[in-house]
C-alpha positions as CSV (number, residue, x, y, z in Angstrom):
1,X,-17.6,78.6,-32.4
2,X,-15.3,75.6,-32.7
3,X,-16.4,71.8,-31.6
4,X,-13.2,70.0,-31.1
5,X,-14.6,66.2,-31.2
6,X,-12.6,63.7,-28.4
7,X,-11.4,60.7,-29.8
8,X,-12.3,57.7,-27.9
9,X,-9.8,54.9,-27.0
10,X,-10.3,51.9,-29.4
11,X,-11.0,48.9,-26.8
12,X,-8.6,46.2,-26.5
13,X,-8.8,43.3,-28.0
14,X,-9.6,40.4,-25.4
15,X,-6.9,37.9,-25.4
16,X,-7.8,34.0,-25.2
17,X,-4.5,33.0,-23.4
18,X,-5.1,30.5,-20.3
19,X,-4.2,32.3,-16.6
20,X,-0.7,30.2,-16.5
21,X,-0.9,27.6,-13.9
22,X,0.7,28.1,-10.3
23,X,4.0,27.4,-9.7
24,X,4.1,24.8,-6.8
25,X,5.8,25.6,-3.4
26,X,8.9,24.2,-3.5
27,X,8.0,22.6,0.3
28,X,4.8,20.9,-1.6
29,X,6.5,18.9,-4.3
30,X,3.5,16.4,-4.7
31,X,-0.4,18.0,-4.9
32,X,-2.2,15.1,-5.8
33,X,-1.7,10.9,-5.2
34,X,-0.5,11.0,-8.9
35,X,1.9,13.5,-8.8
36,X,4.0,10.9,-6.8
37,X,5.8,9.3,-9.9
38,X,6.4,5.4,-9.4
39,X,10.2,5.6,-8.1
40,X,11.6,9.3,-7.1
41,X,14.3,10.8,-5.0
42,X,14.8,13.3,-2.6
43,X,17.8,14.8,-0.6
44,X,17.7,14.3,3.0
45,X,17.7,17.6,5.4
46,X,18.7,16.6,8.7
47,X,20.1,14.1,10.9
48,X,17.1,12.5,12.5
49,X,17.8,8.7,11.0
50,X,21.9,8.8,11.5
51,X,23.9,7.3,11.3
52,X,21.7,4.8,9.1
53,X,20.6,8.0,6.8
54,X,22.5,11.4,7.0
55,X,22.4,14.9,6.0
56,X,22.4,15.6,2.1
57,X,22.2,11.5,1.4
58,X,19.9,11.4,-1.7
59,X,17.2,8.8,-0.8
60,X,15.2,6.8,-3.6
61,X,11.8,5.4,-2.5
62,X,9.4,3.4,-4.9
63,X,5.7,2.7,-5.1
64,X,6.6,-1.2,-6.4
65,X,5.8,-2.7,-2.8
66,X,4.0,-1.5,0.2
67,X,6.2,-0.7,3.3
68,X,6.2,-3.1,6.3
69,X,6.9,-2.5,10.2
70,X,10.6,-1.8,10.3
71,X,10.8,-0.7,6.8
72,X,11.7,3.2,6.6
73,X,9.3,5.8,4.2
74,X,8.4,8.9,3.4
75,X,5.4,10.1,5.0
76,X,3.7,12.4,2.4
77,X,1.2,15.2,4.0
78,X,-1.5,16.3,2.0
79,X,-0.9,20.2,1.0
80,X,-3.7,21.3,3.0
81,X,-1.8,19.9,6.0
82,X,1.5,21.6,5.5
83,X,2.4,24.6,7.9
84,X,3.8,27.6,6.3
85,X,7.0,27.0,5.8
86,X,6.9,23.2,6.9
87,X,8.0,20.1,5.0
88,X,5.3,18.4,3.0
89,X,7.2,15.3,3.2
90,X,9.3,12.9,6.6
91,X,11.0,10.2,6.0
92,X,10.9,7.9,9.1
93,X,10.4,4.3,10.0
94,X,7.6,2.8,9.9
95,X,6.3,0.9,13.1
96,X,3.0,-0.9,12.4
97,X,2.0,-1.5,8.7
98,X,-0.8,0.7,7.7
99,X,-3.9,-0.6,8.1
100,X,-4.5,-3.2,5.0
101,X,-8.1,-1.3,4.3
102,X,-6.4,1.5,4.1
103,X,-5.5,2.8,0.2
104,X,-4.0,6.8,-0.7
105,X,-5.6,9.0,-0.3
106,X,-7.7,8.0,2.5
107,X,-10.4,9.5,3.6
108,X,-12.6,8.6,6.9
109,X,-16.1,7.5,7.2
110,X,-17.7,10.5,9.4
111,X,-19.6,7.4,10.9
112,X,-16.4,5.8,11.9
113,X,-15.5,5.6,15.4
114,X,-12.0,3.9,14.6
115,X,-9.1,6.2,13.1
116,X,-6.4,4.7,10.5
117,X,-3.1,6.1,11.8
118,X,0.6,5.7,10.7
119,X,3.2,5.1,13.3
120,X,6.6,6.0,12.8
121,X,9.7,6.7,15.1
122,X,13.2,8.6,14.4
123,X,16.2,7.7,15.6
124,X,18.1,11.1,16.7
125,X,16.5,12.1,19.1
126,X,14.1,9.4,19.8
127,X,11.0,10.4,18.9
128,X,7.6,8.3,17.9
129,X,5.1,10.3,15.4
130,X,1.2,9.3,14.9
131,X,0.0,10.4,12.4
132,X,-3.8,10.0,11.2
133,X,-3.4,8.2,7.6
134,X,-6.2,11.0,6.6
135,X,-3.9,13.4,7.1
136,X,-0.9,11.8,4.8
137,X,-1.2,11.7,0.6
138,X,0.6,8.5,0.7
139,X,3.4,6.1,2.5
140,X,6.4,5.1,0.2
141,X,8.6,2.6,0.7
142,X,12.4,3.4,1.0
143,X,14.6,1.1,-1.6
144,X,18.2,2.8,-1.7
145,X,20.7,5.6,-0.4
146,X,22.8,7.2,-2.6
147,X,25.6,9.0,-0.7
148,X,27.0,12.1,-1.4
């Protein structure tokens, strides 16, 4: 009688390499407050500030001063916020300043019976936006257009 004798798999070894990191959506540029570098730009999509702003204008925004009533900005939404396939970021104009205790990211008291909101209006077609500064990662202050 023959024994044939099964030869058993060595196990692999167990690699120490790091999961790599998720690529981000390109809708979510910004995850966190300091992913928001201190002057960036962005191309414009749409026609909602023209003629001041227009389609494909690369807009430059900067963190150096705190936008005022009349002043336009980026509204940026906190990821968790973003629809599927939504924009994480609008740039609009800003109609009241932001409340002054207000500082990004902001977060309510659950005791609070008063909401912080950002108001903001659009040009074509007239439209006014509230939205709760909860909600919103930051508000930067427009500085320049650069056409294309």
């Amino acid at each position: 009688m023959s024994t044939i004798a099964l030869a058993r798999p060595e196990p692999k070894a167990r690699s120490l390499r790091r999961a790599p990191k998720p690529k981000p959506l390109p809708n979510i540029p910004f995850a966190t407050f300091e992913d928001i570098p201190d002057v960036f730009a962005m191309k414009l999509s749409g026609n909602c500030l023209a003629p001041e702003l227009m389609d494909g204008d690369e807009v430059v925004f900067t963190k150096a001063d705190k936008p005022k009533a009349g002043d336009l900005a980026i509204f940026i939404l906190r990821p968790e916020r973003v629809q599927e396939g939504g924009l994480q970021c609008l740039i609009k104009r800003l109609v009241m300043e932001i409340p002054p205790w207000v500082t990004f990211p902001w977060r309510e008291s659950p005791k609070s019976e008063v909401r912080a909101l950002a108001v903001a209006v659009q040009s074509n077609p007239p439209r006014q936006y509230m939205i709760p500064c909860e909600h919103l990662l930051a508000v930067v202050k427009f500085s320049h257009v650069q056409r294309r």
